[in-house]
C-alpha positions as CSV (number, residue, x, y, z in Angstrom):
1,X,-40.5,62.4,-44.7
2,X,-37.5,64.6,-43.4
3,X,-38.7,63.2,-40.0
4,X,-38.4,59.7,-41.0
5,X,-34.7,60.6,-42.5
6,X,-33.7,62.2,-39.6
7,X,-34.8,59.0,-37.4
8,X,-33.0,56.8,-40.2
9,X,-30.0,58.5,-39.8
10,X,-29.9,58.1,-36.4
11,X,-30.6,54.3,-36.6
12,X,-27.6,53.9,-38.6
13,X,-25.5,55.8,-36.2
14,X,-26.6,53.8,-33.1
15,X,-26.1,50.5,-35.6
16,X,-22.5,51.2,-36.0
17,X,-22.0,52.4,-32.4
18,X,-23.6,48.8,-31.2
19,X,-21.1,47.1,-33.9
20,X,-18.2,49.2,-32.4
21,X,-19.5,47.9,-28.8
22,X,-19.7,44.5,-30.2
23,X,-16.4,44.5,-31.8
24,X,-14.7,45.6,-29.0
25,X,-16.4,43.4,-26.2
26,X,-15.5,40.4,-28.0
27,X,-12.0,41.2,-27.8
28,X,-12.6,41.5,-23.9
29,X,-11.7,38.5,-21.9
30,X,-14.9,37.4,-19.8
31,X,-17.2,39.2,-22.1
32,X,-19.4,37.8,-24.7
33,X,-19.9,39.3,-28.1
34,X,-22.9,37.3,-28.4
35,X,-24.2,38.4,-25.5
36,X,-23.8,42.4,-26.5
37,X,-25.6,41.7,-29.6
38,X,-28.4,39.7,-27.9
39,X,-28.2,42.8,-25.2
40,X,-28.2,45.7,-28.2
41,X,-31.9,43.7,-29.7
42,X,-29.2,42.7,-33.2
43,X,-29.2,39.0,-32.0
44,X,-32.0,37.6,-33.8
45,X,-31.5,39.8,-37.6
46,X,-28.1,38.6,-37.7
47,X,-29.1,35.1,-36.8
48,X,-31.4,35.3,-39.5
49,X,-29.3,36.8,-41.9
50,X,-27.1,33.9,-41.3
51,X,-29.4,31.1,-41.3
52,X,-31.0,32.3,-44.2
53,X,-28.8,34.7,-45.7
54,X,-30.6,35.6,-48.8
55,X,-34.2,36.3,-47.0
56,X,-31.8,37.9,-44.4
57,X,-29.8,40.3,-46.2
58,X,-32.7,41.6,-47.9
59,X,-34.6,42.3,-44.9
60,X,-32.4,43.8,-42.4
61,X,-29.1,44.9,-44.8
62,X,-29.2,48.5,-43.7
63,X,-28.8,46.8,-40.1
64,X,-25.9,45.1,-41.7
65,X,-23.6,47.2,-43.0
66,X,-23.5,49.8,-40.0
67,X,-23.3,46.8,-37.5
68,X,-20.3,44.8,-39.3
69,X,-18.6,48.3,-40.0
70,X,-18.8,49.4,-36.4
71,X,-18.1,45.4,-35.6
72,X,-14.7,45.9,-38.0
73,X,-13.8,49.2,-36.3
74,X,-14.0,47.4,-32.8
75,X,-12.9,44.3,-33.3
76,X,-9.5,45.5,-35.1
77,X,-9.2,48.7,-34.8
78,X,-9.3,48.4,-31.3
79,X,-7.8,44.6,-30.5
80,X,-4.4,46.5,-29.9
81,X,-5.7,49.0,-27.3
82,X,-8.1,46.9,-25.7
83,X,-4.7,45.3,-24.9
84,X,-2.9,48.4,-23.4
85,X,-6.4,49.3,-21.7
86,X,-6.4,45.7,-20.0
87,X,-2.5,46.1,-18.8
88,X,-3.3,49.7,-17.6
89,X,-6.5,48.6,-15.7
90,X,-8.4,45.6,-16.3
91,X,-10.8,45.6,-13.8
92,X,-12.2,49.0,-14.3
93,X,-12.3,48.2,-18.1
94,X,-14.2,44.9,-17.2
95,X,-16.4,46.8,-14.9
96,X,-17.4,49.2,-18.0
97,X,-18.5,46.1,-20.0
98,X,-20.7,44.7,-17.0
99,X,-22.4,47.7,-16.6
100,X,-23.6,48.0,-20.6
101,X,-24.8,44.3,-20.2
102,X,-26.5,45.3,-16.6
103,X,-28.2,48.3,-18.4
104,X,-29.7,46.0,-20.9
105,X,-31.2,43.3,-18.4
106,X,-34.6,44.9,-18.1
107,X,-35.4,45.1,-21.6
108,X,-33.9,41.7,-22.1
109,X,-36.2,40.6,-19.5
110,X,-38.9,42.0,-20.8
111,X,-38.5,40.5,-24.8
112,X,-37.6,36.5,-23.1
113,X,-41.5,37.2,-21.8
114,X,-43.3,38.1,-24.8
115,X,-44.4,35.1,-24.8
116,X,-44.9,33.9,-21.8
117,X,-42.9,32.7,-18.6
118,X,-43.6,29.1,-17.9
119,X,-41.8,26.7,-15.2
120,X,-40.1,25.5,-18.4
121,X,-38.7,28.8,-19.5
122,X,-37.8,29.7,-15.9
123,X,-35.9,26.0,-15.0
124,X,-33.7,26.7,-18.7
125,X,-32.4,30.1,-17.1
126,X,-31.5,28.1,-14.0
127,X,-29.7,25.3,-16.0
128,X,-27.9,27.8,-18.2
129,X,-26.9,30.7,-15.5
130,X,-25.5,27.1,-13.5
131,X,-23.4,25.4,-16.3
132,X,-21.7,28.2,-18.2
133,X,-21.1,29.7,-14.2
134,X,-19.3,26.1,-14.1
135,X,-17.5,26.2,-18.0
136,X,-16.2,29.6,-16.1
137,X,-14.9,27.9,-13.4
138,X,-13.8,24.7,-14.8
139,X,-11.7,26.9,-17.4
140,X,-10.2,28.8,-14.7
141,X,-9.6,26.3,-11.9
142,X,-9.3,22.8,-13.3
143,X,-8.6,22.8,-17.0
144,X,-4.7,23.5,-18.2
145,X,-5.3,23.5,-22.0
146,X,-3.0,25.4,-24.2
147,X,-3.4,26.1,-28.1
148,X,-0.3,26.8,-30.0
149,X,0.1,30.2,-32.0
150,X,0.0,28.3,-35.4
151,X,-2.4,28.4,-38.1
152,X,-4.5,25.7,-36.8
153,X,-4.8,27.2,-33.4
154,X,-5.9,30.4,-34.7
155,X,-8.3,28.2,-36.5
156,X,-9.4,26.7,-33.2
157,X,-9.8,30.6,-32.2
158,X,-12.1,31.3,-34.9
159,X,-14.5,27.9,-34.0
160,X,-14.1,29.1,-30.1
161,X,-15.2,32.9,-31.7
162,X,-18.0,32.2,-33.2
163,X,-19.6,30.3,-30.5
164,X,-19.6,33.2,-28.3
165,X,-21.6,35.0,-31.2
166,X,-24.3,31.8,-31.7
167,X,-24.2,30.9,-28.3
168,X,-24.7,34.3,-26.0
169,X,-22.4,34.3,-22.7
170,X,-20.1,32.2,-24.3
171,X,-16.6,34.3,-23.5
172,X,-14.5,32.8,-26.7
173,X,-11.9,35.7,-25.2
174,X,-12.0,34.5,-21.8
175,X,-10.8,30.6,-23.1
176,X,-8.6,31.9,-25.1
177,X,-6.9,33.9,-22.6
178,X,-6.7,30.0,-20.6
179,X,-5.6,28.4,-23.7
180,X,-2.5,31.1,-23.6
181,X,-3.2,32.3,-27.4
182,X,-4.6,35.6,-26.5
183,X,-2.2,37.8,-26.7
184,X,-0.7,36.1,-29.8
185,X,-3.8,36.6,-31.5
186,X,-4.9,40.0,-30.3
187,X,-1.6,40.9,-31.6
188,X,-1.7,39.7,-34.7
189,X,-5.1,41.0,-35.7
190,X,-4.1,44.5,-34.9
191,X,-1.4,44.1,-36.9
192,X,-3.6,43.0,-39.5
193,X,-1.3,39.8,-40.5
194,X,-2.9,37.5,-42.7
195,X,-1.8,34.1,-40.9
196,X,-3.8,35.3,-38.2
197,X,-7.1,36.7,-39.4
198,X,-7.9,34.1,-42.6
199,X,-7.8,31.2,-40.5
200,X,-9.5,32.7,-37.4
201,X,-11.9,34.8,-40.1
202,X,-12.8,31.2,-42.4
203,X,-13.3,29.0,-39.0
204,X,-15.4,31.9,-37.4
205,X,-17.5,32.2,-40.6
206,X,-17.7,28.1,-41.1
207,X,-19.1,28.0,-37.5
208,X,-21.7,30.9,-38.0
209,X,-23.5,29.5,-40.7
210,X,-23.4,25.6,-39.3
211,X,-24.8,26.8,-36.1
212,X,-26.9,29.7,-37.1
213,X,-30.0,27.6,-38.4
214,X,-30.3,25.3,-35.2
215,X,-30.3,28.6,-33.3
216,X,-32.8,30.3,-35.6
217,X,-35.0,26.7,-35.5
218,X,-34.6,26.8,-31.5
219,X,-36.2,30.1,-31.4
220,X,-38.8,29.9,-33.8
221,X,-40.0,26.8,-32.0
222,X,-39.1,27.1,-28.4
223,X,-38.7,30.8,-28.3
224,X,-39.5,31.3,-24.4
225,X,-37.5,28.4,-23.3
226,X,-34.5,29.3,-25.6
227,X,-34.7,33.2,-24.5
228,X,-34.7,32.6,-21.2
229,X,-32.0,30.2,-21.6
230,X,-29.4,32.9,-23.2
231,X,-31.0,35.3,-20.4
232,X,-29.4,32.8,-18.2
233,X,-26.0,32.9,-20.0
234,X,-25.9,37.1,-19.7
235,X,-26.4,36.5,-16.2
236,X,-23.9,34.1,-15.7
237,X,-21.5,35.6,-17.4
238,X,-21.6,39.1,-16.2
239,X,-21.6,37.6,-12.6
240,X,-18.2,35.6,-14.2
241,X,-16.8,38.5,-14.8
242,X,-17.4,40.3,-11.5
243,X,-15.6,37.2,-9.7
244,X,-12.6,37.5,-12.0
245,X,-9.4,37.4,-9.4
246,X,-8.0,41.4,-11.0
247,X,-11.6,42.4,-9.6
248,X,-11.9,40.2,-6.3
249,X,-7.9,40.7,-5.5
250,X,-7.9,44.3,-5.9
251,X,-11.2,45.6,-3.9
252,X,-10.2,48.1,-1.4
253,X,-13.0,50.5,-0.4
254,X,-11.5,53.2,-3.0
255,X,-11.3,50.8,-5.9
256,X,-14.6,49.3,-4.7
257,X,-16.1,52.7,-5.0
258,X,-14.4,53.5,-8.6
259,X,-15.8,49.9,-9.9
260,X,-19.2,50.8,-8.7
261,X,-19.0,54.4,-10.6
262,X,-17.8,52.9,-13.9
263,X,-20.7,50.0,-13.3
264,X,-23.1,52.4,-13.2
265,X,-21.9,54.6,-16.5
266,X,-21.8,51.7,-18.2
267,X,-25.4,50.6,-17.2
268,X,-26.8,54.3,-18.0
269,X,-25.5,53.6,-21.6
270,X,-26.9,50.5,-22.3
271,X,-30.0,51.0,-20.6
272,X,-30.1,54.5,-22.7
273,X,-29.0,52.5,-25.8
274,X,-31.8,50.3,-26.1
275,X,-34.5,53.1,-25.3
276,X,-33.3,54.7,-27.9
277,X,-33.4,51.5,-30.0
278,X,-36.6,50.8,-29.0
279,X,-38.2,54.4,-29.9
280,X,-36.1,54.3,-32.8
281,X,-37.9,50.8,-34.6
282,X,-41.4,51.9,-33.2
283,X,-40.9,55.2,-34.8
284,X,-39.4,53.5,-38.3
285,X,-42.3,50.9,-38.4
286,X,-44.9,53.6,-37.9
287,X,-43.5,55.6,-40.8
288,X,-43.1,52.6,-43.1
């Protein structure tokens, strides 16, 4: 019993330190908060527990309340120094981020083939890893949208945000930072104003529970095909973020060598994160 606390209490702890991960990676340009909680194994409870919120809550609300408090902490707490830590150094900030997502890729490997690996499954990471590699470059090469810093665009940011939670390796930062409403709106959410974070909050959450079901449905039904499709997202994305020009334009062999160091960290986490998460469960369904 006091061993089954102490593994509990640990759960909860890594819960809100994915949240915090999560919160703060979605305020990352080029990095997908859907993709860190695919990455962290939290993807599919909270895409139940927004398709079917009552059967959800109910079965994984412990899960809840450590991830959304950690996701809180991140996602406001540190919207106003993820800022100063992008102007300081951006690519070694961004090269943090890819590592956590690169320390999760065996284990997210491994889950897309619990059922199986057919031509199907493997064709969908192909077409996925090629057209969000394209959305990426289309969105920094070709498109010129801009969304004003009004109440309806930071409505528009809350439907762009939670995309990038349904769909994993969608960057909703990323466009934003293209659509010229970034800063704007990282602003105003640490400043906690209100004209900032109801709309973007009520469009977010509006989008979440539209979306959330023919996600869940997708899964249930085509749950090889539609892993190894997100699987090709993550990829495309962290390679995305590699390319970005304050990487590319800035690789001398020190830097290059600094990159590679915070790459690696960041890829000992993850990969440590979701060992941990995977003893964690196998030890908490055994006790249960």
């Amino acid at each position: 019993m006091i061993e089954k606390k102490k593994n509990l209490l640990f759960q909860m702890l890594l819960w809100t330190l994915q949240g915090l991960i999560v919160g703060i990676g979605a305020i990352l340009p080029g990095v997908s908060g859907g993709t860190l909680c695919y990455a962290f194994g939290i993807y599919a409870p909270l895409l139940e527990v927004l398709s079917n919120p009552f059967r959800g809550v109910v079965k994984h609300w412990r899960m809840l309340i450590f991830v959304a408090l950690g996701g809180a902490i991140g996602f406001v707490g540190f919207s106003g120094i993820t800022a100063e830590l992008l102007a300081w150094n951006e690519p070694v900030v961004l090269c943090v981020f890819v590592g956590l997502i690169i320390g999760t890729i065996p284990e997210l490997w491994r889950d897309s083939g619990e059922q199986g690996r057919s031509k199907g499954s493997v064709f969908a990471l192909l077409i996925s890893f090629v057209a969000i590699a394209a959305l990426f470059y289309l969105c920094e090469n070709q498109w010129a949208i801009s969304i004003p810093a009004t109440v309806w665009g930071f409505a528009i940011c809350g439907v762009i945000w939670g995309l990038s939670f349904i769909v994993p390796g969608f960057s909703s930062s990323t466009l934003l930072l293209f659509f010229g409403i970034y800063e704007a709106m990282s602003a105003g959410i640490s400043k906690l104003e209100l004209s900032v974070i109801l709309p973007l909050g009520a469009t977010m959450l509006v989008t979440l529970l539209l979306l959330s079901r023919g996600m869940n449905w997708m899964f249930a039904k085509y749950h090889s095909i539609a892993s190894h499709c997100i699987m090709g997202f993550v990829l495309a994305t962290t390679l995305m973020i590699l390319l970005k020009d304050c990487i590319v334009k800035s690789l001398t062999l020190p830097n290059l060598l600094i990159y590679l160091l915070c790459i690696l960290c960041g890829a000992a986490v993850g990969f440590s994160f979701t060992l941990l998460c995977g003893k964690l469960k196998s030890k908490l369904d055994r006790a249960s």
